[in-house]
FIFITOR-751717 format. One line per 3 residues: their letters; for each residue x, y, z of C-alpha. Coordinates in steps of 0.2 Angstrom, whole numbers. Layout:
! FIFITOR-751717
A) X Y Z; ...
This chain:
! FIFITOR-751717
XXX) -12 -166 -104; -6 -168 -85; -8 -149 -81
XXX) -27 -151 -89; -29 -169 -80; -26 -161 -63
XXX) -35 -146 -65; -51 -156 -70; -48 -166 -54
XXX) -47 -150 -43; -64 -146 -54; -73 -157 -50
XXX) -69 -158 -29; -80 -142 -31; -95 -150 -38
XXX) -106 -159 -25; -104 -175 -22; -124 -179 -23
XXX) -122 -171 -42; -117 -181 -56; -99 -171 -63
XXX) -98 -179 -80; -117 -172 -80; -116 -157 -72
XXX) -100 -149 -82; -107 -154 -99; -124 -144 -96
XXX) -110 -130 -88; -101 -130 -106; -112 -135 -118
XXX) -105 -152 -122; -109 -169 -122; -106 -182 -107
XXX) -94 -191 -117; -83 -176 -123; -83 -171 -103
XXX) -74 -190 -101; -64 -187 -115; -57 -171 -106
XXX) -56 -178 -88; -45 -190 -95; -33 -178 -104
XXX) -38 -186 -123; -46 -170 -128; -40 -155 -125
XXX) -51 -138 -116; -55 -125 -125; -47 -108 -118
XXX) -65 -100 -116; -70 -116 -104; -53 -116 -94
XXX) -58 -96 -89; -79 -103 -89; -74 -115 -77
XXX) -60 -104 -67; -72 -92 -65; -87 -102 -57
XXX) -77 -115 -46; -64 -101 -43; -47 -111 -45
XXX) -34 -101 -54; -29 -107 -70; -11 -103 -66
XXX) -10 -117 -50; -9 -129 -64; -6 -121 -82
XXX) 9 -109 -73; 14 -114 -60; 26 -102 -54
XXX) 17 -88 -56; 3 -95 -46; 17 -99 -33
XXX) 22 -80 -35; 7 -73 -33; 9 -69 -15
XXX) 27 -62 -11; 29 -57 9; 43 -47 13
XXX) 47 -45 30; 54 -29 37; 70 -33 49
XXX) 68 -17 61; 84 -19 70; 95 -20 53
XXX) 97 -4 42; 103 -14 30; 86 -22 31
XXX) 76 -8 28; 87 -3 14; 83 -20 5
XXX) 63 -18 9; 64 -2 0; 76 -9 -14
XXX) 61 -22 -16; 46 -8 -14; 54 3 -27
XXX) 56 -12 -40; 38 -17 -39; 32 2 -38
XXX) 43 7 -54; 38 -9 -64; 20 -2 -63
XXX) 25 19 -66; 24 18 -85; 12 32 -95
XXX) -6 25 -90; -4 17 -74; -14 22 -57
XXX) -9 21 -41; -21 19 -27; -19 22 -11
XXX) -28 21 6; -20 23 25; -22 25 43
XXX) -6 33 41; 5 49 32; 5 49 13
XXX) 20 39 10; 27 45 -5; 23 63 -4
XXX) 35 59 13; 48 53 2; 54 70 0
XXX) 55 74 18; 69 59 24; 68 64 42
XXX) 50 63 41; 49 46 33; 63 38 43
XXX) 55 44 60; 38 34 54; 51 18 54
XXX) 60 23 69; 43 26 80; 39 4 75
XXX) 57 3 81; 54 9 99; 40 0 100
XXX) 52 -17 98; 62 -8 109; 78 -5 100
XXX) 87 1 114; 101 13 115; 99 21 98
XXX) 97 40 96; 87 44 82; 102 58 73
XXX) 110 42 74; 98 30 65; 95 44 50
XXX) 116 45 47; 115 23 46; 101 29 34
XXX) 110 42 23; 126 30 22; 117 17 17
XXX) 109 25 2; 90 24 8; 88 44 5
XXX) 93 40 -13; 80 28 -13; 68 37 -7
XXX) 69 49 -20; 68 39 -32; 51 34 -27
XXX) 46 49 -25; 52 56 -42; 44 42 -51
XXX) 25 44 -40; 26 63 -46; 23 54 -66
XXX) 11 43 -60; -8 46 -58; -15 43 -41
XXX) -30 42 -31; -27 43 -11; -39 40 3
XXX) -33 44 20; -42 45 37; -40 62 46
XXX) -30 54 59; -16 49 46; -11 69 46
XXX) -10 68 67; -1 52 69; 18 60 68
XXX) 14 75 80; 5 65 89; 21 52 90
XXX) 32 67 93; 23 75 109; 20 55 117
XXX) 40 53 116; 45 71 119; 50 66 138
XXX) 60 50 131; 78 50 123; 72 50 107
XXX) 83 65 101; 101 68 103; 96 89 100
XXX) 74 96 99; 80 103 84; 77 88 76
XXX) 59 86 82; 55 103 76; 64 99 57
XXX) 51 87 56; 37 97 60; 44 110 46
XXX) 44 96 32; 25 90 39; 20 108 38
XXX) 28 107 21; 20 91 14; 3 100 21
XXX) 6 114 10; 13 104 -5; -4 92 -6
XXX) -16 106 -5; -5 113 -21; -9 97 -31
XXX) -27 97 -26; -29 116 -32; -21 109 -49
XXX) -26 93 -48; -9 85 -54; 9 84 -47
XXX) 20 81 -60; 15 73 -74; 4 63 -66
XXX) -14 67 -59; -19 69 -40; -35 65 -31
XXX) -36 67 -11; -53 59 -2; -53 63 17
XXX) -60 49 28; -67 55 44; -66 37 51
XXX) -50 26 54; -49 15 39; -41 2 46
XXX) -31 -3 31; -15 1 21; -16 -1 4
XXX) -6 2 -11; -15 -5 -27; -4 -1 -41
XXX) -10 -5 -59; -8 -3 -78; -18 -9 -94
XXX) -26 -24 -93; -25 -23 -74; -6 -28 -73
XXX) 1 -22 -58; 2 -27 -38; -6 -24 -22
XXX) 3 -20 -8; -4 -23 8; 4 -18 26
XXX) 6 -35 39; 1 -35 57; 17 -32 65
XXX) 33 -30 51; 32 -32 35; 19 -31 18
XXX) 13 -43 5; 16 -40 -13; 0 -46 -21
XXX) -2 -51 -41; -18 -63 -38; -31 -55 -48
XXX) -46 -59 -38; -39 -53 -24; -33 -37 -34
XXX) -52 -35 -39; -57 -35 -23; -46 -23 -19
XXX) -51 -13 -32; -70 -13 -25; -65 -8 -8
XXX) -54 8 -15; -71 13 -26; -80 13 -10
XXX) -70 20 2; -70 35 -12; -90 35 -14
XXX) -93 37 3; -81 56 3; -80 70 -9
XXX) -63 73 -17; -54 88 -9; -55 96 -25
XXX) -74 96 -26; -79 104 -12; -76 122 -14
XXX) -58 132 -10; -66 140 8; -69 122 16
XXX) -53 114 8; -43 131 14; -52 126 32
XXX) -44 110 33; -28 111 28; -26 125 38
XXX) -33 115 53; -19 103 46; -6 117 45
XXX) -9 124 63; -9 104 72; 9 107 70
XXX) 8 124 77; 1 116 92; 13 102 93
XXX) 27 115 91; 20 124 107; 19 107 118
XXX) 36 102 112; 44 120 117; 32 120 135
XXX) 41 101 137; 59 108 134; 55 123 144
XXX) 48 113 161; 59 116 176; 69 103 183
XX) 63 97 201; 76 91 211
């Protein structure tokens, strides 16, 4: 009866020291003063609806004393080694385990982001590893050419990875808010550090333009259907920055994780349920506040996607005018 000893004790650190607890949990349960004692003590044990009665209304987890390395677990940060390719390998090792252990028939991702689709990307290795590269520059990783980055990449397996990521969201359900600056933010990266060593050959800035024009062309595909594989696919568009990245990936009985991105380098795996319910209310907002690409009629969502299409156009046109500036000596 230790486990239920201290979880009573953690109880009743909630209940207001002016109120009597003995007096104040029987009224809670139903029970009499001297049965409360009798449970305080550990002589009798709780009944499994008043350990989730109690939970509930004092919010402490039942698993910081009945299991306690779950409750330990609950939290998992990862942090992402930028310099190290063998560091990025092992964050995406560690994504893809969590993601597949939640792709099984009946499970929903959902997804919300500041930033490109991520796992539409996968298909595109160029495209996704440039997102990584771009936080690279930023910590200033000096003297690496980006060609040079996506062969440490490809020898180190991550493309395989990617893939298999990518073949495993094609079967999973998804709903997927992203703000209108998430489909700007690798042209816009592309054109900032056009005049910087960033490419050993401009071909390779204009292969990633080809595979954005392509994921553009591929999402409005699973709109017009409203699936990608096997699995189902809503877009929302926000026209604010959301200010969040957010993969909420669930299953029956609201098994699952949510994986939120970290301030600087790295992401938090999340299996607290309050926490993933909150979550969960955040998502269904974000989702009332826009209409689903699907619903709002084939002549506006043609309008968008063909803004989206021809914001790479543009970028294609600055990157050409950049190459093609003469040289003053």
């Amino acid at each position: 009866m230790e486990k239920q000893i201290r979880f009573m004790e953690e109880i009743e650190k909630r209940v207001p020291g002016n109120k009597n607890f003995t007096k104040v949990l029987a009224d809670q349960l139903g029970l009499t003063s001297s049965s409360i004692r009798k449970k305080r003590k550990g002589i009798t044990a709780l009944s499994v609806r008043d350990l989730e009665k109690l939970s509930n209304y004092y919010e402490v987890p039942i698993d910081q004393f009945y299991n306690a390395e779950s409750y330990r677990n609950r939290i998992d940060y990862l942090t992402i080694d930028i310099s190290s390719t063998e560091g990025y390998r092992e964050y995406l090792l560690k994504m893809r385990d969590k993601l597949l252990a939640t792709s099984e028939a009946g499970s929903l991702w959902e997804i919300c982001s500041d930033l490109p689709p991520p796992f539409p990307l996968y298909l595109y290795p160029e495209a996704s590893a440039f997102l990584f590269y771009t936080d690279m520059i930023k910590k200033q990783r000096g003297g690496v050419v980006f060609e040079v980055f996506i062969e440490e990449l490809k020898a180190a397996g991550v493309f395989k990875i990617y893939r298999e990521i990518y073949d495993h969201y094609l079967n999973v359900d998804s709903k997927e808010v992203y703000s209108l600056q998430a489909f700007s933010y690798i042209s816009d990266t592309l054109i900032r550090h056009a005049d910087s060593k960033l490419f050993g050959a401009m071909e390779t800035a204009f292969l990633i333009l080809n595979q954005l024009q392509k994921l553009v062309l591929t999402l409005k595909d699973w709109i017009t259907t409203g699936k990608k594989k096997r699995g189902k696919y809503a877009l929302y568009l926000s026209e604010e920055m959301i200010g969040n990245n957010i993969i909420l990936c669930q299953r029956e009985q609201n098994k699952g994780v949510c994986i939120t991105a970290v301030k600087g380098h790295g992401v938090k795996f999340i299996n607290d349920q309050n926490f993933k319910e909150a979550m969960q209310d955040f998502m269904d907002g974000l989702r009332l506040m826009y209409s689903c690409m699907c619903s709002i009629g084939e002549v506006r969502r043609d309008k968008i996607f063909n803004d989206f299409f021809l914001l790479t156009e543009e970028t294609r046109k600055k990157l050409n005018s950049k190459m093609n500036k003469p040289i003053i000596l």
